[in-house]
C-alpha distance (Angstrom), angle and dihedral (degrees) to the residues before:
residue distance angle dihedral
X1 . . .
X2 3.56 . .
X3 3.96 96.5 .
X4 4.32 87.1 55.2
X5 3.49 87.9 45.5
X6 4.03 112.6 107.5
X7 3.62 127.5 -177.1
X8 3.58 129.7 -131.0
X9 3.30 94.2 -116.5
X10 3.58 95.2 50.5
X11 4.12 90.9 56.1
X12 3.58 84.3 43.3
X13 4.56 90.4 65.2
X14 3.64 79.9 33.4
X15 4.17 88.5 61.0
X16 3.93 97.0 34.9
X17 3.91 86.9 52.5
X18 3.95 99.9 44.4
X19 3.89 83.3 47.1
X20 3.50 94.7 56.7
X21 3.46 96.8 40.6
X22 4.28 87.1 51.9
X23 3.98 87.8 44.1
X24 4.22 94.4 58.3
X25 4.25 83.1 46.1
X26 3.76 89.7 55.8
X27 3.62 96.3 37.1
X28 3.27 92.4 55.3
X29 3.30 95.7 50.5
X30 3.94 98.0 53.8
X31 3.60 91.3 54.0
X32 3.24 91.0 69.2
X33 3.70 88.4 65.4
X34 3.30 93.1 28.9
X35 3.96 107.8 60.3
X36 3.96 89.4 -144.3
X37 3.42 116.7 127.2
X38 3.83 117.0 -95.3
X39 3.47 107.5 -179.0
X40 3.93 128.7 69.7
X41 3.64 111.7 -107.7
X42 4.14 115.9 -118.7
X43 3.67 119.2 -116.3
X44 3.13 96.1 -149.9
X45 4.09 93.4 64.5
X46 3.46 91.8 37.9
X47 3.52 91.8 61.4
X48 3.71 98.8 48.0
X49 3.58 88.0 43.2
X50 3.97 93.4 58.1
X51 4.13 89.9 28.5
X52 3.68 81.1 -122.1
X53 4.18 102.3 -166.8
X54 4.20 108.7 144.8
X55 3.56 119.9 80.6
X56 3.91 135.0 169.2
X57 3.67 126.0 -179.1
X58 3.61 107.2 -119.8
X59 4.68 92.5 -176.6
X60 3.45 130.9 -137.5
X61 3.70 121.2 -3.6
X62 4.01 140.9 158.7
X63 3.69 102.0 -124.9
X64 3.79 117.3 179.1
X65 3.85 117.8 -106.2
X66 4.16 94.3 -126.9
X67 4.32 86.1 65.3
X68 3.60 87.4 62.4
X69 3.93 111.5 92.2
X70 3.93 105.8 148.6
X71 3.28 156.2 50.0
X72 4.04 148.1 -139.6
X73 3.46 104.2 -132.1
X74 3.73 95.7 -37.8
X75 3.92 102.6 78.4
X76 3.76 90.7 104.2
X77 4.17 85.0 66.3
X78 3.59 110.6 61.8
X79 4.31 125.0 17.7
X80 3.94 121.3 -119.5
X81 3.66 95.1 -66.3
X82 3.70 90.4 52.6
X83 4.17 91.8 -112.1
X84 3.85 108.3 150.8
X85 3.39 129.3 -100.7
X86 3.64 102.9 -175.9
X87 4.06 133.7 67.9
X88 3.50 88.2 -156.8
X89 4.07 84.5 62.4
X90 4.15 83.8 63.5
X91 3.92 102.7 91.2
X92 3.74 100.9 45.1
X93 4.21 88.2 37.4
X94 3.92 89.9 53.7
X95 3.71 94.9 46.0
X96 4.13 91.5 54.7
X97 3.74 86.7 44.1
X98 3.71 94.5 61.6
X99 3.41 88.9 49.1
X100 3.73 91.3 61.5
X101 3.81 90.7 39.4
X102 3.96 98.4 57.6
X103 3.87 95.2 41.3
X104 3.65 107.2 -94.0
X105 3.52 113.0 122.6
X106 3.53 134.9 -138.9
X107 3.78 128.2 -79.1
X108 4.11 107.9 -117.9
X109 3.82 113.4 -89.0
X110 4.15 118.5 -136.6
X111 3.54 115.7 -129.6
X112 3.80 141.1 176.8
X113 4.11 112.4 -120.5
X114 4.32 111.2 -146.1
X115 3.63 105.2 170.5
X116 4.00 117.8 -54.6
X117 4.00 93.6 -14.4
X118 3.75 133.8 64.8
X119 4.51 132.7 -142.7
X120 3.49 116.2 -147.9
X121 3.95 112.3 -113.5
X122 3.98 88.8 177.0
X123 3.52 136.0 -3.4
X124 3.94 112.1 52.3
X125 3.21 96.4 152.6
X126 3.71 95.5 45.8
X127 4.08 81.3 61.3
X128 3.64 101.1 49.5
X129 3.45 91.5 49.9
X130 3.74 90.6 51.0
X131 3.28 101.6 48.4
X132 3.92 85.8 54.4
X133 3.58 95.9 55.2
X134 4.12 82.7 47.8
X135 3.53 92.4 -116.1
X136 3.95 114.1 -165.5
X137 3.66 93.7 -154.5
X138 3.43 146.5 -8.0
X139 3.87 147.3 -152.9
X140 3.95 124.3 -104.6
X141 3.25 147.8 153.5
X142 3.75 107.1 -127.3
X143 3.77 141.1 -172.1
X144 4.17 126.8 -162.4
X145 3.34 121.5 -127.2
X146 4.46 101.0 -165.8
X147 3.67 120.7 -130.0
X148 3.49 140.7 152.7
X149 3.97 96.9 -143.8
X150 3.76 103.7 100.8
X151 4.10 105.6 -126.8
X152 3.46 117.9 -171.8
X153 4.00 126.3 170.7
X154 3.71 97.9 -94.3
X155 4.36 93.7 42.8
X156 3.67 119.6 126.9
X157 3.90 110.2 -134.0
X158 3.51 94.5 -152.0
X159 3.52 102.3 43.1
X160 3.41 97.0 48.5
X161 3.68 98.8 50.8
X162 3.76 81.9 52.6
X163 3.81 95.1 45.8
X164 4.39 81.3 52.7
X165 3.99 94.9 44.9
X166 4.34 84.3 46.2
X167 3.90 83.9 57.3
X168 3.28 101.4 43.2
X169 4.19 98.2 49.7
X170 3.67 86.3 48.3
X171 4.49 91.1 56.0
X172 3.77 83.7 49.8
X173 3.26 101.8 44.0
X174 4.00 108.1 24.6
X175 4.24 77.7 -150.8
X176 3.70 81.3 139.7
X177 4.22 88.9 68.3
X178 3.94 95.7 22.3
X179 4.20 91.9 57.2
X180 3.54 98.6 18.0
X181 4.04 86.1 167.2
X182 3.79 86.8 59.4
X183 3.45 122.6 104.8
X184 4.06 112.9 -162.5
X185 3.63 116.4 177.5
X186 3.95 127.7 152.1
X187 3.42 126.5 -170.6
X188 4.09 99.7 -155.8
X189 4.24 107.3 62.2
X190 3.84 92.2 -141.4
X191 3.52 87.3 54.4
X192 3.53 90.2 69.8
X193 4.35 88.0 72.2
X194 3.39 91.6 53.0
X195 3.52 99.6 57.5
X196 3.86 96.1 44.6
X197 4.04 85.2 46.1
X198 4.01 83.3 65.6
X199 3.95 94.4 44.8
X200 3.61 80.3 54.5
X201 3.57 94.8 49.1
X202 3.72 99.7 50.1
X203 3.49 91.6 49.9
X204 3.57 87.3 58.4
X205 3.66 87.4 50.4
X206 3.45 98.7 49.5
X207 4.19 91.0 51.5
X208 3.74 85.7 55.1
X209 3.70 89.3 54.8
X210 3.92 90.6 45.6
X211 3.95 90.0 36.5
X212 4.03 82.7 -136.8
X213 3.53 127.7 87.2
X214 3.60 103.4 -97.6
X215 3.91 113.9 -142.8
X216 3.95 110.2 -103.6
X217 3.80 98.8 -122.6
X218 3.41 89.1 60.1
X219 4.00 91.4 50.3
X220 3.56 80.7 47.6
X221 4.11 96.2 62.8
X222 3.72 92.6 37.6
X223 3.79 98.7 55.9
X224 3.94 90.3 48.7
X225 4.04 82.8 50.7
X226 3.35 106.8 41.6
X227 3.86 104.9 21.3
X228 3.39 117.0 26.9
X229 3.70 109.2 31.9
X230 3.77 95.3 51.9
X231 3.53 85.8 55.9
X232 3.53 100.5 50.7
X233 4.00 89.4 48.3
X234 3.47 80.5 63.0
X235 3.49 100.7 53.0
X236 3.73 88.9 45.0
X237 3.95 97.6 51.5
X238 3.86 94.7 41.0
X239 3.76 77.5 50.1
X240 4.38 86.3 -139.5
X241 4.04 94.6 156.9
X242 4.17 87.1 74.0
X243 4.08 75.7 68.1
X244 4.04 99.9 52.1
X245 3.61 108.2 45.7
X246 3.17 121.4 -166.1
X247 3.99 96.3 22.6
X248 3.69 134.6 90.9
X249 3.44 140.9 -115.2
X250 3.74 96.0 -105.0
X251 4.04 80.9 48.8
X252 3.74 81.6 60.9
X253 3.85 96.1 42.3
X254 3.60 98.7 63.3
X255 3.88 95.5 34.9
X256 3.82 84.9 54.3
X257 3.98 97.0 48.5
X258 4.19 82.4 46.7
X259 4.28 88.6 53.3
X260 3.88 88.2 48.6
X261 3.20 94.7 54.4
X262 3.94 98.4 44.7
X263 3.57 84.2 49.5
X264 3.92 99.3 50.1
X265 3.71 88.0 48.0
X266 3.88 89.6 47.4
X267 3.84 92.2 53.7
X268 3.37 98.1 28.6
X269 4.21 100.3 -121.4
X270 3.51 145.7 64.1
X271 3.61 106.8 -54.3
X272 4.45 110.6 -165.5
X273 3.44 117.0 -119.8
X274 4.31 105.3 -109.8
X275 3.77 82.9 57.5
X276 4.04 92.4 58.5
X277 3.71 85.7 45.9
X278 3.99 93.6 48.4
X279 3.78 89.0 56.2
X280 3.52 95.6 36.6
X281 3.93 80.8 58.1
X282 3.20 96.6 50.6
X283 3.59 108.8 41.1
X284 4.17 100.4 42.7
X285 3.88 103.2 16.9
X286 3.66 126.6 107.0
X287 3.83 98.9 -125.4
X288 3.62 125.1 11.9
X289 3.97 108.7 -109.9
X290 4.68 111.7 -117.2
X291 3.14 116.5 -91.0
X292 3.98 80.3 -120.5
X293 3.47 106.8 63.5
X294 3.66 91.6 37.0
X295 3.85 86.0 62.9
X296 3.88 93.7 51.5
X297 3.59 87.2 56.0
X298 3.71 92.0 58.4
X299 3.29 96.7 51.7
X300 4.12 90.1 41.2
X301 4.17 76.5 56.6
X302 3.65 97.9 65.5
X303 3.62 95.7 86.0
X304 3.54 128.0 129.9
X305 4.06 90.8 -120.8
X306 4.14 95.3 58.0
X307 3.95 90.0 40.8
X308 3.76 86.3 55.2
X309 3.43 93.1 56.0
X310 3.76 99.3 38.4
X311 3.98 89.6 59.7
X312 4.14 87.2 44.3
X313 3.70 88.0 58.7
X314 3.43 93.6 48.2
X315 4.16 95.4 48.9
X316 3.50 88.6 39.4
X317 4.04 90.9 58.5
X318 3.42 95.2 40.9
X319 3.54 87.6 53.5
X320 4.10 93.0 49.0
X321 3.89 89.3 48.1
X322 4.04 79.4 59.1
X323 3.24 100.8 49.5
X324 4.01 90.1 46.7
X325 3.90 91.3 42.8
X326 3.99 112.1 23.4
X327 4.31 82.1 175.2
X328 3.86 91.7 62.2
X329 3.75 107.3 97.8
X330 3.94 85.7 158.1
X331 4.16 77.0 132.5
């Protein structure tokens, strides 16, 4: 009779842990409606992301459970409120739970500090449980890693490292007051780079055309005339963004001026513009644009402003093949 017997407190960790386990399930769930981020976010990326390096041991600390948003290696486990996701998580979860149940308090955690929120280093399970039993704050061990990217519980990695690289092309470029009617936004940080590398790159092709160094503002204003906004009229009357969701047309811009190039080299010439886009379409889109509307857009095509640019991209290659090769008079 004994061995059926089971003891209130023993349904009670029984409850708490089926709750929690039913509470990550619904959470998950609602995020999907949501948009708020369900998962914990892995220290280990966050730290590469931010090129975290510095770190100071600031001790033991209470540090409330809702600051802590990550994981070291364990942010697979539980979702961003710590919930569980596993069974196999039940054992070790129940036996911390009865700790807390019968009085006993938890052993401090250690955790790694990056701005306003905290990753567990040890102790996930000491977490979960706490934020279950609504903890208000809890002990840790915890070391700083400095930064000057302002992280706070709710803070989306990725956007803000975007939001940073936006800033800092527009101080070295001033595009933002050069081509005020420009709208540059990427959704991949890194991306950022690339796209000043080929501001960069046309300036340097424009100075070989000039054979002076011509001032980088200048560059600036010409390669939002001449090279970017011709594409982006193309991307807007082959109507190609319907394909990408969830990216930009400067997303588009540089993945188009990537397909040309693939596509030159492929065929071995210059290959226009609207056909990169048509097989960039057509190889990575979502839906293949009709035949239809891709035909209006040729004919919206034939203006006088995208056959400008066409024959300016075709000069100014010619003259960067020069400038490479001054031997090739294949001209």
């Amino acid at each position: 009779m004994n061995s059926l017997y089971t003891s209130p407190t023993d349904r009670g960790e029984k409850t708490h842990w089926e709750q929690a386990r039913r509470g990550a399930f619904v959470q998950d769930i609602l995020a999907t409606f949501t948009q708020r981020p369900a998962d914990l976010l892995p220290f280990e990326e966050v730290r590469d992301k931010l090129h975290l390096s510095n770190v100071r041991e600031l001790g033991l600390q209470g540090v409330s459970p809702d600051h802590i948003v990550g994981s070291v290696g364990r942010y697979q486990d539980f979702n961003r409120t710590f919930f569980p996701r596993q069974d196999s998580l039940k054992d070790r979860w129940q036996r911390i739970d009865r700790l807390v149940t019968r009085g006993s308090g938890l052993p401090p955690i250690e955790l790694y500090k990056v701005g306003e929120v905290y990753f567990v280093r040890d102790g996930n399970h000491r977490v979960s449980v706490a934020r279950k039993h609504h903890f208000p704050s809890i002990q840790a061990y915890v070391w700083e890693y400095q930064t000057d990217i302002a992280l706070e519980p709710d803070t989306d990695i990725d956007a803000l490292l975007c939001q940073n690289a936006h800033t800092a092309l527009l101080e070295h470029t001033h595009i933002d007051r050069l081509c005020p009617d420009l709208d540059i936004r990427l959704t991949q940080p890194d991306a950022y780079a690339n796209l000043l590398n080929e501001i960069q790159a046309y300036q340097g092709i424009l100075s070989q055309i000039d054979e002076q160094e011509m001032p980088f503002d200048e560059a600036v204003v010409l390669w939002g005339e001449m090279r970017y906004t011709p594409v982006v009229d193309i991307i807007r009357h082959r109507d190609i963004l319907q394909a990408f969701p969830g990216r930009t047309e400067t997303d588009l811009y540089l993945w188009l001026c990537r397909n040309q190039e693939e596509l030159a080299a492929h065929y071995g010439d210059q290959v226009l513009m609207e056909k990169a886009a048509d097989d960039l379409a057509q190889r990575l889109g979502e839906t293949r644009l009709p035949a239809r509307r891709a035909k209006q857009g040729i004919r919206r095509m034939t203006n006088t402003t995208l056959n400008r640019a066409i024959a300016w991209w075709r000069a100014l290659g010619r003259a960067f093949r020069r400038a490479q090769d001054p031997d090739d008079s294949s001209e």
